[in-house]
Structures are given as structure tokens and as C-alpha cells.
N, C-alpha and C positions, 0 to 999 in steps of 0.2 A: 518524605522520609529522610531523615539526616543519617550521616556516615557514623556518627559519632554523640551516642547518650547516655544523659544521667545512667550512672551505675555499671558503665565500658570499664576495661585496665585498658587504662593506655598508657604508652611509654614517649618520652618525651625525646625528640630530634635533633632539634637546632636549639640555640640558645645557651642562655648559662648554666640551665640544670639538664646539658645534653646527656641522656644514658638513667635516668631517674623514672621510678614506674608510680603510677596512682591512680586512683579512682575516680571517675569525674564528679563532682559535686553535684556543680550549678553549672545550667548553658545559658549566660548572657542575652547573647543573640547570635544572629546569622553566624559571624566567626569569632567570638570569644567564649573561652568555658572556663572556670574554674576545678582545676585539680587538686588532689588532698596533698598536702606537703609537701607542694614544688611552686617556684619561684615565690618565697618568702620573704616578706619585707616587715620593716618594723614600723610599726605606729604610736604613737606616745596619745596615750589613750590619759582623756579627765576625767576625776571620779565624781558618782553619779549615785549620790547615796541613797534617794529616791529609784532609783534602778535597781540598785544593790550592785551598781557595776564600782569594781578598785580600780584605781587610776596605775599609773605605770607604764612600762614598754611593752607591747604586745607582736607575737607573732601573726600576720596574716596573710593568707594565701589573695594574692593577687591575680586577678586574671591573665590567661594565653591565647596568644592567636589559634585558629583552629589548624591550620598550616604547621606548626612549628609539634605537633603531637597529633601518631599515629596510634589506630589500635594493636593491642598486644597480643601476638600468632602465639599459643603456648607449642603447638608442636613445631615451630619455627625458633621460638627464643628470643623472638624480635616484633618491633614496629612490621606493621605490614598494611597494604594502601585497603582499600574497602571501597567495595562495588557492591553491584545490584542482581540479580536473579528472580527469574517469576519460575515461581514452582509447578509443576504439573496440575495443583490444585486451586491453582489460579494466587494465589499469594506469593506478594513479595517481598523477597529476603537481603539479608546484607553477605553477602561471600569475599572470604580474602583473596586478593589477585594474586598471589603467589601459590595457592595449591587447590582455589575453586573451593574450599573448604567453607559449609554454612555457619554463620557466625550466632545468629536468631536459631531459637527451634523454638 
């Protein structure tokens, strides 16, 4: 079970867009994921008129370390780390380490 998946709000720690919140897209692998609208780089994209793709500068989300972005505590307001818990009913869940609070239902 990963700390951290497609469709989390996470908020972003270190780096250039320290303090910026989004949605995880895509998870890479083991430690890179892609987030919606944080660390944006440009690509000068050829047009591909058989594609129907326009050429130009385009904005794209570049992948993050999985370290550099926590999930988002709403009743904290902030980044918060994510652990593990086995339920009474035998399953196990994700809880934030700041208030034990279930993250999954």
C-alpha cells in the first residue's frame, strides 16, 4: 500500500513551488508522481497535423520526488506525514500522524 495516490490533495514542501496544493495525476514509480499544476516547465512542442497536435510552447507538469510533497490534513491546514493502521475488521488503512485521523473510509 503506498502513502500517497492517484486522486490524494497534496501540498508541496520543499522545492520551488514550496506552499502550492494539487492533485496527484500520475504515480511514476516507487518515488515520482506527477501533480496538477506544480512544477511547470515549458516545451516547445512540433506540429503534427496528422495528430491534430499545434506546435508552439506548451505548459507541462513535470514530475516530483515523492519526499518533496505531503498529504493535505484539511482539519490541520497543512502537509501532514501518513502512516498505517489495521482496523478492528482486519483492514488496513492510511492515518495522519498528527491527529491518528483515518485518511481511506
Amino acid at each position: 500500500m503506498r502513502k500517497i495516490k492517484v486522486g490524494d490533495d497534496v501540498m508541496v514542501i520543499a522545492g520551488k513551488d514550496k506552499g502550492k496544493r494539487g492533485t496527484v495525476l500520475r504515480v511514476l514509480d516507487v518515488e515520482h508522481l506527477v501533480v496538477e499544476n506544480v512544477n511547470i516547465a515549458k516545451k516547445h512542442q512540433k506540429p503534427n497535423p496528422q495528430r491534430g497536435v499545434a506546435g508552439g510552447i506548451m505548459d507541462k507538469e513535470m514530475p516530483l520526488h515523492v519526499s518533496n510533497v505531503g498529504l493535505y490534513n484539511p482539519a490541520k491546514g497543512a502537509a501532514d506525514r501518513v502512516g498505517f493502521k489495521v482496523l478492528g475488521d482486519g483492514r488496513k488503512v492510511r492515518v495522519f500522524k498528527s491527529d491518528g485521523e483515518v485518511v481511506d473510509v
